[in-house]
C-alpha positions in Angstrom: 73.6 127.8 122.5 75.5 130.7 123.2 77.8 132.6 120.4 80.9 134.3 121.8 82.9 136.0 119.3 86.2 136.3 119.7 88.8 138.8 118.0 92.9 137.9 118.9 95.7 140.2 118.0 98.9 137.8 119.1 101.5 140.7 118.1 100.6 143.4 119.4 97.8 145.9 121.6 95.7 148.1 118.6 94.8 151.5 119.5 91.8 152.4 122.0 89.8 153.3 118.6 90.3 150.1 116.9 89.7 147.8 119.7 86.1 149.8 120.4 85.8 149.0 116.4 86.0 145.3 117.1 83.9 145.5 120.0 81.2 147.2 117.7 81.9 144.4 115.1 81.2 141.9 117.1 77.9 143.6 118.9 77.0 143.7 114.9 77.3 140.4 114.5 74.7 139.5 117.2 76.9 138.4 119.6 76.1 136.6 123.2 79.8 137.4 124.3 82.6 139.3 122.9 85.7 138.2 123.9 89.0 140.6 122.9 92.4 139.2 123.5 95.4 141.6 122.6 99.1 141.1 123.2 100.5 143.9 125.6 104.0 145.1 125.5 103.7 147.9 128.3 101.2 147.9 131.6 99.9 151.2 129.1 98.1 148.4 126.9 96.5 146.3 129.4 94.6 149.6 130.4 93.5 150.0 127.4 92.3 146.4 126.9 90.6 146.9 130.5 89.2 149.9 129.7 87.0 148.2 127.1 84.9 146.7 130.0 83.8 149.8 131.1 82.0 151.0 128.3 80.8 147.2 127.7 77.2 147.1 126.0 76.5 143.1 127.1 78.6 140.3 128.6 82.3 140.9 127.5 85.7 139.3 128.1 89.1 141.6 127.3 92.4 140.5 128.3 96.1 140.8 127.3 98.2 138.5 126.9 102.4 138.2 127.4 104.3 139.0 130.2 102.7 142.1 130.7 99.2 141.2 130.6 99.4 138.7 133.3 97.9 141.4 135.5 94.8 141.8 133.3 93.4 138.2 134.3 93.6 139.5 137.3 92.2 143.0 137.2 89.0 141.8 134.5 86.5 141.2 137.3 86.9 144.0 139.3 86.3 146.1 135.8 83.1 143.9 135.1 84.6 141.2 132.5 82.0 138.0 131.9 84.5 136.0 132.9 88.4 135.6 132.9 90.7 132.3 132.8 94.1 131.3 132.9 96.4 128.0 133.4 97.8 126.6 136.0 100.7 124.6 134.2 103.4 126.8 132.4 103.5 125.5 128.9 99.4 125.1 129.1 98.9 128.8 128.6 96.4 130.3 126.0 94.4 133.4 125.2 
């Protein structure tokens, strides 16, 4: 059995310090996975969401959620994420 930790901020997108604190948290913890899951307001956010998978130390999923991090389902792979998901019925959504 696998442990992913996951770490969900449904208001807003923390700064690029305290998400890399969460990251470290859950590396701490003796994570298999860390998933990070931040609500963007601006296109500025999801980079810093994506930007997480580049420094990644093991498997890692980051993606925003909202409106404007649609586009970081999208982009995850191509910056190394573990995996990314999404739903294919409007009302089915989650994070």
């Amino acid at each position: 059995t696998k442990l992913i930790l996951s770490r969900h901020d449904f208001e807003t997108t923390p700064s690029a310090n305290e998400l890399k604190e969460w990251v470290g948290q859950s590396w701490d913890f003796k994570a298999d996975v860390v998933k990070i899951a931040t609500t963007a307001k601006t296109i500025t956010e999801v980079r810093l969401v994506l930007d997480l998978l580049l420094e990644k130390k093991g498997p890692t999923i980051a993606l925003s959620m909202g409106e404007h991090g649609q586009i970081s389902r999208l982009l995850a792979p191509k910056y190394g994420a573990f995996l990314t998901f999404g739903s294919l019925e409007k009302g089915k959504e989650s994070a």
